[in-house]
Every structure is written in C-alpha cells, then in structure tokens.
C-alpha positions in Angstrom: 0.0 0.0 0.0 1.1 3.7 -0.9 1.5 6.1 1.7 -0.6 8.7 1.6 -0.2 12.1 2.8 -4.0 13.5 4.1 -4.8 16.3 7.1 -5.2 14.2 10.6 -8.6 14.2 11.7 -9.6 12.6 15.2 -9.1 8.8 13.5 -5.6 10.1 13.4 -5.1 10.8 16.7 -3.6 8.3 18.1 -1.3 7.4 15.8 0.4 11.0 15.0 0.1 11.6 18.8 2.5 8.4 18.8 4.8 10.0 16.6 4.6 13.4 18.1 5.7 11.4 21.8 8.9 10.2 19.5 9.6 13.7 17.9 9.2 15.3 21.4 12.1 12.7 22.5 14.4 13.6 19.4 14.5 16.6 21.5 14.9 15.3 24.7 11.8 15.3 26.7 10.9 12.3 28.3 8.8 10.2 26.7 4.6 11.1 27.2 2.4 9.2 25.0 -0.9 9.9 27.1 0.5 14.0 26.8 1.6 14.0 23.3 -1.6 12.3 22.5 -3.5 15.3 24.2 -1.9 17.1 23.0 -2.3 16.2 19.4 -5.9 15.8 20.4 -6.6 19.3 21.4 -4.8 20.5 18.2 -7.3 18.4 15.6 -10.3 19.2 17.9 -9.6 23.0 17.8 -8.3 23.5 14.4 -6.0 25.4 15.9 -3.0 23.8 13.5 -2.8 22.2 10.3 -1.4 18.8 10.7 -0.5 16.5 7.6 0.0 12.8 8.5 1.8 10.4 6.4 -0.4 7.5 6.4 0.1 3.7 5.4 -2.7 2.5 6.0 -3.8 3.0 9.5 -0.3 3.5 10.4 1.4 6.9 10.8 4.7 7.1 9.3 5.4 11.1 9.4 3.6 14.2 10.3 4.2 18.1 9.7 2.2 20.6 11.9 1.7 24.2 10.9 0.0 27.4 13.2 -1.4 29.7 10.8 -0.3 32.8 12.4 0.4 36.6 10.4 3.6 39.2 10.2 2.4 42.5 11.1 5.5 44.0 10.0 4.5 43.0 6.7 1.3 42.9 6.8 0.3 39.2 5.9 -0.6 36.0 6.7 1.8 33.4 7.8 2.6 29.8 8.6 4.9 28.6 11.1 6.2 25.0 10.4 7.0 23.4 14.4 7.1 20.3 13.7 8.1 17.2 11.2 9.0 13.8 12.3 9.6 10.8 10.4 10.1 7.4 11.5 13.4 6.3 11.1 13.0 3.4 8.3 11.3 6.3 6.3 14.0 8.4 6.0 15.9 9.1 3.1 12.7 8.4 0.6 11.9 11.2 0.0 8.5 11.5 2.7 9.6 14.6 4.1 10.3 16.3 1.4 6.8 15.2 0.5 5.0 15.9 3.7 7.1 19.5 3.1 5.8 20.2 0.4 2.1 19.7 1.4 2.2 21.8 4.0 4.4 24.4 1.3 0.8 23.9 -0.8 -1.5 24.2 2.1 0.2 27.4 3.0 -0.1 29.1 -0.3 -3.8 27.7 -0.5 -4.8 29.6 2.7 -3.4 32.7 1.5 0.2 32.5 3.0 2.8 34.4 1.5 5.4 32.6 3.4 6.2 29.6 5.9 9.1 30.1 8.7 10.6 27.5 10.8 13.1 26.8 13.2 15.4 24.2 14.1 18.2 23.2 15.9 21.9 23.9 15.2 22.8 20.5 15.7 19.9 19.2 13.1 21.8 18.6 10.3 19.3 16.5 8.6 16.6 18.6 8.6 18.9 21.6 7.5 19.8 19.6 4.5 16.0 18.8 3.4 14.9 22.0 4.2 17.6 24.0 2.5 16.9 21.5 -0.7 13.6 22.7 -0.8 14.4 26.3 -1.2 14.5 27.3 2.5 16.7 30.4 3.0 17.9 31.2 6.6 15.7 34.2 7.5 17.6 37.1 9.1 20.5 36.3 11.1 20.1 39.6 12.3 18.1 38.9 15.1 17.9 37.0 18.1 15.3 34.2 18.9 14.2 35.0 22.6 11.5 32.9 24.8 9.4 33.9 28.1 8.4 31.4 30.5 5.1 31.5 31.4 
C-alpha cells in the first residue's frame, strides 16, 4: 500500500500523537504518549494547527504541523512550520520532502505568502531537506528570545 499524505482528523489521533511522543524525545523530553496524544488531540479538535499525516494504511509514518499565524510587520498572513518527524526506516525516501511540500501547498492555498521554521543547530538533517527545498535562513540579524510563562 502507498502512503498517503491526508490532514489528521480525530481517527488520526492516536497514531500522530505516537509520533509526536517520538519527535518530542528527538528533543529530549521524556517520553509522554498519554500528553503527546492530548496534546495532538486538542490541536485536531480545535483546528487550531494544520497537521499533515503520512499514512500507510492506519499507520502513521510522518507528520508536519503548521499554526497559521500573520507578520504585522509585513502585513500578511503566515505559517509557522513546528514540527516534522519521520520514523526512522522512512527516512531518506523522500517522505519529508513530501510531507514538506504539502504543507508548502497548504500554506499558499490559505493565503500564505510565506512559511518560517526553526530548528536546531545540531539538526543537520533537517537543515539539508529543508535547505533542498528552497529554505533560506531568514535574518541572522536577530535574536530568537523565549518567556516562560
């Protein structure tokens, strides 16, 4: 069976929420499943992000996740790309390009007129994929700060 790319709806759940508990590990948190799972839950419920989940046949095998969000500076509407995780025997086929690009066709869909993302210095991999795609660093001008809540 083909895997196929489609926007996680509530059947998905449990299954992206699996791979959202291994991403969140790739960056050293402790592994939840019953909090990534929520978590994943509350996103899908609320449409308060866009994710795409690599499906083969009820199995997840990679996920992007997207907050529609804007840049007042520029005045427009934005995406911001937080996550993408695929599992290990899937890399190096070419799924996240492909579950890149989805969200890259989502975004200009809904009006986007750019997606930003971080990632870590030490991600190599992902630098690679998303640099192959056309992904420029941004600004190196500027610092990227955080608040605590």
């Amino acid at each position: 069976m083909a895997i196929e790319i489609m926007r996680a709806e509530q059947s998905h759940v449990a299954e992206v929420g699996r791979l959202f508990d291994l991403y969140r590990q790739f960056y050293e948190c402790p592994p939840d499943l019953r909090l990534a799972t929520e978590y994943i839950g509350e996103r899908v419920a609320n449409g308060e992000s866009i994710i795409w989940a690599a499906m083969d046949g009820d199995a997840a095998r990679g996920f992007v996740q997207c907050y529609p969000s804007f840049c007042s500076v520029e005045a427009v509407k934005i995406h911001i790309l937080y996550d993408l995780y695929v599992e290990a025997d899937e890399r190096n086929t070419g799924l996240g390009a492909r579950l890149m690009n989805r969200a890259r066709d989502a975004a200009l869909a809904d009006g986007a007129k750019r997606i930003d993302l971080l990632t870590q210095f030490s991600n190599k991999a992902g630098q690679h994929l998303y640099e192959k795609l056309g992904y420029e660093i941004a600004n190196a001008d500027f610092h990227a700060y955080s608040l605590a809540l």
